[in-house]
C-alpha positions as CSV (number, residue, x, y, z in Angstrom):
1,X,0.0,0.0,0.0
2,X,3.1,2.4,-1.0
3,X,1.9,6.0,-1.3
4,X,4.1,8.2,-3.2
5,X,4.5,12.0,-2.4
6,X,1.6,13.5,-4.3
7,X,-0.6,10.5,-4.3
8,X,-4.3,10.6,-2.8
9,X,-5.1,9.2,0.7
10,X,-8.0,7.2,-0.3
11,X,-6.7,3.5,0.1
12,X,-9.7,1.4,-2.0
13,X,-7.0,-1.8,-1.8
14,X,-7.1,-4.9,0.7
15,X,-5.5,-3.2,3.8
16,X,-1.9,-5.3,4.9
17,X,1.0,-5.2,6.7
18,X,0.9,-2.2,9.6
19,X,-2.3,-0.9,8.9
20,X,-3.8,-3.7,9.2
21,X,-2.1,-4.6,12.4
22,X,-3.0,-1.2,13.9
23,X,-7.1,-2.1,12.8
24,X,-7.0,-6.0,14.5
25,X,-4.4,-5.2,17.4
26,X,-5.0,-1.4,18.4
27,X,-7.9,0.6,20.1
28,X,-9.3,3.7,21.0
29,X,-11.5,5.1,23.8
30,X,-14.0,4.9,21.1
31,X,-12.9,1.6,20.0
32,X,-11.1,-0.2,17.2
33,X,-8.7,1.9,15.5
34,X,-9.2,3.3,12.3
35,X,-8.4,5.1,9.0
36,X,-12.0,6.5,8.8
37,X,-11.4,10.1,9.8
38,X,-7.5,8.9,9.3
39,X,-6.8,9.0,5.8
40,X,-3.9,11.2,6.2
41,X,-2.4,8.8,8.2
42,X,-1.8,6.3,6.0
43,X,0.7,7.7,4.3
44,X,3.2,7.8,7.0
45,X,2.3,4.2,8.1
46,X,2.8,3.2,4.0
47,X,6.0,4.6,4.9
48,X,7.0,3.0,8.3
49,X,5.9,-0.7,6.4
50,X,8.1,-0.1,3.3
51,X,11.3,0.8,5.3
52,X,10.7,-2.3,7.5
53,X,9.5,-4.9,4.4
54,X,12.5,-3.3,2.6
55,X,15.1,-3.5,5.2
56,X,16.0,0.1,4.3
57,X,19.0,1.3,6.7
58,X,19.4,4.5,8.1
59,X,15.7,6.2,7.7
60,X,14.1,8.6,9.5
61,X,10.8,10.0,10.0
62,X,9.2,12.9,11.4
63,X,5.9,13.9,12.5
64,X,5.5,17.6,13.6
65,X,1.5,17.1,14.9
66,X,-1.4,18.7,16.2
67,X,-3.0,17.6,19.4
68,X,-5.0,13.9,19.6
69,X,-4.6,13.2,15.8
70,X,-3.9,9.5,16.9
71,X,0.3,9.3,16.2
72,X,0.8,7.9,19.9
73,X,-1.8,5.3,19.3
74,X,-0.1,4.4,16.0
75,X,3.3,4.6,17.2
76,X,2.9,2.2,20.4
77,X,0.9,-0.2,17.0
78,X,4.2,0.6,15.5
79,X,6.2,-0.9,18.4
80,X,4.4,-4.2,18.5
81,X,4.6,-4.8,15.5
82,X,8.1,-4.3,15.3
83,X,8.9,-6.8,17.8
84,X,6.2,-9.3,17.1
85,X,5.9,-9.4,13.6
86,X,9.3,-8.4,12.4
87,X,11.4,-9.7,15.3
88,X,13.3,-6.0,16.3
89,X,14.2,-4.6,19.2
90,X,12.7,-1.2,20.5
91,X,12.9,1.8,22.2
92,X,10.0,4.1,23.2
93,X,11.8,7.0,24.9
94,X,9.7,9.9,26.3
95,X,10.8,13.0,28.4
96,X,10.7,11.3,31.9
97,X,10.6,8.4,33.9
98,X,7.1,8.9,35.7
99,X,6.4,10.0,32.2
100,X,7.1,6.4,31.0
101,X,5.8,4.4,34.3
102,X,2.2,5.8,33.2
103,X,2.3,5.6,29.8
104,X,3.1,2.0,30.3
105,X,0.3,1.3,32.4
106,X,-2.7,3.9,30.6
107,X,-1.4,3.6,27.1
108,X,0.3,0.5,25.8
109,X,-1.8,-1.8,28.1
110,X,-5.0,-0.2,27.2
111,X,-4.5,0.1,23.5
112,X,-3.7,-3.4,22.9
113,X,-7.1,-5.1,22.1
114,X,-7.0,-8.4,21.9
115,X,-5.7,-10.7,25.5
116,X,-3.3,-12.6,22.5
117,X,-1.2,-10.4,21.9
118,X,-0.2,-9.1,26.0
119,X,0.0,-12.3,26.6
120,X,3.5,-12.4,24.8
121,X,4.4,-9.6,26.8
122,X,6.3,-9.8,30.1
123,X,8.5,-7.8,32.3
124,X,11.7,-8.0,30.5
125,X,15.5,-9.2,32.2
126,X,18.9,-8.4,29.9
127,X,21.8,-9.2,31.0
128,X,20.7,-10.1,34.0
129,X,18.6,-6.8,34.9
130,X,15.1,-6.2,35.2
131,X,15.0,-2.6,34.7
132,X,12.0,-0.5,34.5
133,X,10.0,-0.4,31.3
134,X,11.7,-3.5,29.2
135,X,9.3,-6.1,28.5
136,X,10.0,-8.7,26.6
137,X,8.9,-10.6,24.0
138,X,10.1,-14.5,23.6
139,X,9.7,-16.1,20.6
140,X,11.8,-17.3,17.3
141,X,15.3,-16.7,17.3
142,X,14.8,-15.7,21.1
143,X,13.7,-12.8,23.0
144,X,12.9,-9.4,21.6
145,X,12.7,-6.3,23.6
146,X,10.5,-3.1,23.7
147,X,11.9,-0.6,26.0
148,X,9.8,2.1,27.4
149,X,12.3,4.6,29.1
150,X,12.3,8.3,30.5
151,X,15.6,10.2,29.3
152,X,15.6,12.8,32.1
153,X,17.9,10.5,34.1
154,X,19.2,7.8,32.6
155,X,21.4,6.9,35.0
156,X,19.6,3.2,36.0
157,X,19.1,2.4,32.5
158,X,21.0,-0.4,30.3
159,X,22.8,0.2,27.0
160,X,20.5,-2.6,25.2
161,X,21.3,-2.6,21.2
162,X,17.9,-1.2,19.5
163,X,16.8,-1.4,15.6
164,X,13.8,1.2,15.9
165,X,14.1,3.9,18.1
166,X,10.6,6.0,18.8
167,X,10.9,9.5,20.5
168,X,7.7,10.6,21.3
169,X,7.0,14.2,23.2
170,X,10.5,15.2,21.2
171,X,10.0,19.4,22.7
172,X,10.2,17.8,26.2
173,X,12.8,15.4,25.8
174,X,16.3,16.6,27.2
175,X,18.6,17.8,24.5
176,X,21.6,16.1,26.6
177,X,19.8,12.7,26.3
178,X,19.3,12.8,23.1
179,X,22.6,11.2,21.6
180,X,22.4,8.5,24.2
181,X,19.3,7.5,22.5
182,X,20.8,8.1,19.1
183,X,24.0,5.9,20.0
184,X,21.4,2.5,20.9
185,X,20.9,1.8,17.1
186,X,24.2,2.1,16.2
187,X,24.8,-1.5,15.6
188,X,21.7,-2.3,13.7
189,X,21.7,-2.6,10.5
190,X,17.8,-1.1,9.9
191,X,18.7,2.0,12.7
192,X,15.0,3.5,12.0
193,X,13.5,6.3,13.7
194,X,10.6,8.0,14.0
195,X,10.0,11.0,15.6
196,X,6.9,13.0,17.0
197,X,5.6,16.0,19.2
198,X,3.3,19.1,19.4
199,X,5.8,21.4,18.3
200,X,6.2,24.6,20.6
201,X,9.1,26.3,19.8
202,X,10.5,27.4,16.3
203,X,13.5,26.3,14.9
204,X,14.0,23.1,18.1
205,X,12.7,20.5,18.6
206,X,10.0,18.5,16.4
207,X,10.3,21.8,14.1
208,X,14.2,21.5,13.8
209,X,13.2,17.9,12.5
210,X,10.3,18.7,10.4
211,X,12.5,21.2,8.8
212,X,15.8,18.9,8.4
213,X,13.6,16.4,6.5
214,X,11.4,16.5,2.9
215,X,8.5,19.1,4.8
216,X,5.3,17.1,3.2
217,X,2.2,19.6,3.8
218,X,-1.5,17.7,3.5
219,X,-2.7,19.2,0.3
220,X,-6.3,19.6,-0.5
221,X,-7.9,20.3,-3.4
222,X,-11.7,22.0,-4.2
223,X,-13.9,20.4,-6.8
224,X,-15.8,23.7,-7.5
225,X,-12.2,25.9,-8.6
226,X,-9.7,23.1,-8.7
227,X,-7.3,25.4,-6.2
228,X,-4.9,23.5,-3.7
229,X,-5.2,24.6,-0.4
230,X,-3.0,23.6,3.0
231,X,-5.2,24.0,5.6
232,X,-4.0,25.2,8.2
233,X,-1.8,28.0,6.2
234,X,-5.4,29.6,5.5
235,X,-6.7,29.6,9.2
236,X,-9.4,31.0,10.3
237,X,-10.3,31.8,7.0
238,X,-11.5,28.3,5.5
239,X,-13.4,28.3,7.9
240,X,-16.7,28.9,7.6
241,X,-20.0,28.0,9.4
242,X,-19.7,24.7,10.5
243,X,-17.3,23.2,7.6
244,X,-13.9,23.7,5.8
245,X,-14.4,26.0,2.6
246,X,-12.2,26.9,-0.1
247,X,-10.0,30.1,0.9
248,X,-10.3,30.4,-3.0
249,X,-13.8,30.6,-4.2
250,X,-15.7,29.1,-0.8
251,X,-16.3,26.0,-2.1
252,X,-16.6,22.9,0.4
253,X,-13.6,21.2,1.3
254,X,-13.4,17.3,2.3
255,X,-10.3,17.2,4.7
256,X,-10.1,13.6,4.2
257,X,-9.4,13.5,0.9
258,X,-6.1,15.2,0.3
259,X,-2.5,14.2,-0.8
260,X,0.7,14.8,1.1
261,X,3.5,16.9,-1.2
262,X,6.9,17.0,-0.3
263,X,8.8,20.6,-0.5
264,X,12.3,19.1,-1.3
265,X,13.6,15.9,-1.8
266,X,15.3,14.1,1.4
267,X,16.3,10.5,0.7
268,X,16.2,9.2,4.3
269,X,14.5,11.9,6.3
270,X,10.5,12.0,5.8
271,X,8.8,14.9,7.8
272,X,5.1,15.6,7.9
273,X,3.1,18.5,9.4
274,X,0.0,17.0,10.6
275,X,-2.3,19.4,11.8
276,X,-6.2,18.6,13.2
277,X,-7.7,20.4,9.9
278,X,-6.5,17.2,8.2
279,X,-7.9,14.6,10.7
280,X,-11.8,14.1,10.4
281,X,-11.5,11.8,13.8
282,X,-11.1,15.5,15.5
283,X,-13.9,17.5,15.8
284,X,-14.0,21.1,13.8
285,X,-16.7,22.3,16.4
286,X,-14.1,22.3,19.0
287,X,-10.7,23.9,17.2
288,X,-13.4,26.8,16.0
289,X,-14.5,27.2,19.8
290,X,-10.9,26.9,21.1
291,X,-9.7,29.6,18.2
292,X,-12.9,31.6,19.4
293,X,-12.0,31.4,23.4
294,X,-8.2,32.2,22.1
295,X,-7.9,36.4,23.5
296,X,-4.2,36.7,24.8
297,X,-1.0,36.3,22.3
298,X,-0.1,33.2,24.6
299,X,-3.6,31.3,23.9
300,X,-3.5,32.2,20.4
301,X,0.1,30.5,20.6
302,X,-1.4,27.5,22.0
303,X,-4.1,27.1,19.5
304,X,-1.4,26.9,17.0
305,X,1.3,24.8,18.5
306,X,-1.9,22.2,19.4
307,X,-4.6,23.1,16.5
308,X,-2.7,23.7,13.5
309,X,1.0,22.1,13.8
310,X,2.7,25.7,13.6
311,X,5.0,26.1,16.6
312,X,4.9,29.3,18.4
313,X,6.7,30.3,21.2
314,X,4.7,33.2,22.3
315,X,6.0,34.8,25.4
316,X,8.5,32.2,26.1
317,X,10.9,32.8,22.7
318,X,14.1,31.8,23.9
319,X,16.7,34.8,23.4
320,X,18.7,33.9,20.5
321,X,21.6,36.3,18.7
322,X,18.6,37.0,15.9
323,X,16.7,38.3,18.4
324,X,19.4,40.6,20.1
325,X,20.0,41.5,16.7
326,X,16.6,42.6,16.1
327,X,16.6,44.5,19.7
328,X,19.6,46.3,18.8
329,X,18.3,47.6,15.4
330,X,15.1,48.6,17.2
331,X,16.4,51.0,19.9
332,X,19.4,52.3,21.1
333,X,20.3,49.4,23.8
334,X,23.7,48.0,25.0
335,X,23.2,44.7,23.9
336,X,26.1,42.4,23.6
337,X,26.7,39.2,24.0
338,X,29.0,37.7,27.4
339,X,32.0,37.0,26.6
340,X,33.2,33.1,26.7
């Protein structure tokens, strides 16, 4: 179910490999998971599947999201089923250790529908040690590992070899911590990664990524004028009423049915911006009543790091030397930076 940059989301084919998995294995707290309301997802899981099926080394992919599109769900799917189905090891890093206690328990525990698939999961030993958050997976060609960690401290935890590293919350992850996490999949010879966050500062973080890698935008098109819109690049203006509308001529837009296009061409680094406006799971009701309720620059700034995918700082901009820059030109201050 390959999707090349460009190509439309509507899958019509017999659904296979990951996203398959994710429908049989994965749910919701409104039940199975699902493309319907999705569509834009499948993309990026066409993506995950060919690396793995291909044994492509060295890939990377990047998700700068909006807020509840569903990525967590269909990255913890993307765990399993790279250590049941295609026999890897894993690591799900996330900013802290609490952080990963609970996700453990209220995520990958509840999401996993079916008792047959836990049941091949157990508290994990390596080496000899049982640390927190490595369970383990016996089976062919022995154990596999899936290794839910917090890199604020990584003092306690083990140097296990990993094939697929997931970094999930990336903005809150300690910069410090992230080579350690980089060095576990030296040795593999897949060394994939995917990445993902609500972005929340410009330039770092998930944005740095998104920006390092190919940029894909979600693309959609109006049957009345045949204009290409990206949604979220036209906020508030298509919206209108109660539904998406052509910033062009007003014609109705169906979110769903859109096509991801790639700025630049990247070889191993994919990046998507994957805003709410192109998930039909999330309710447009509620990002026009959060945009509404938005008065002060900081809750305008946190409609569009969680609503539209667009990172902004607001009042907490770090101080950067474009900034001092820009304060210097504007008034007559003694700005300079310390010396080293």
């Amino acid at each position: 179910m390959a999707l090349a940059s460009g190509g439309s989301s509507r899958y019509s084919g017999e659904i296979r490999g990951l996203a398959r998995f994710l429908m049989s294995e994965m749910s919701t707290d409104k039940g199975a998971f699902t493309f319907e309301g999705r569509e834009a997802m499948l993309e990026v899981v066409s993506a995950l599947d060919e690396v793995l099926n291909n044994r492509t080394p060295d890939q990377t992919i990047s998700v700068l999201k909006g807020a509840q599109v569903g990525m967590t769900t269909l990255a913890i799917g993307f765990a399993l089923y790279c250590v049941t189905i295609h026999r890897l090891n894993v690591g799900y890093f996330l900013p802290d250790q609490d952080f990963a206690d609970r996700f453990d328990q209220t995520r990958v525990r509840s999401t996993l529908r079916r008792r047959g698939l836990a049941s091949l999961m157990r508290d994990g030993k390596y080496k000899g040690a049982s640390p927190k958050g490595l369970k383990e997976f016996p089976g062919r060609g022995g154990s596999r590992f899936l290794y839910i960690l917090g890199l604020r401290d990584i003092g306690n935890a083990i140097s296990i070899p990993l094939d697929v590293l997931i970094r999930d919350e990336v903005d809150d992850l300690p910069a410090d911590n992230l080579k350690w996490s980089n060095d576990r999949i030296d040795a593999s010879p897949l060394a994939l990664t995917l990445n993902l966050a609500v972005g929340r500062t410009p330039g770092a973080g998930i944005h740095a990524m998104f920006e390092a890698g190919d940029r894909r935008r979600w693309h959609v098109r109006c049957q009345a004028c045949h204009a290409d819109s990206v949604l979220e690049e036209h906020w508030p203006k298509v919206f209108s009423g109660d539904a998406l509308a052509c910033p062009a001529c007003g014609g109705a837009l169906d979110r769903g049915a859109g096509r991801w296009e790639a700025a630049r061409a990247r070889p191993r680094h994919r990046s998507y911006r994957l805003s709410q406006l192109a998930i039909g799971a999330v309710r447009l009701d509620r990002v026009a009543a959060k945009w509404a309720a938005a008065r002060l620059p900081s809750e305008k700034a946190r409609f569009r790091c969680s609503a539209l995918a667009a990172p902004d700082a607001g009042d907490t901009q770090p101080i950067s030397r474009e900034l001092l820059r820009k304060l210097r030109d504007a008034a007559p201050y003694h700005l300079a930076e310390a010396p080293a």
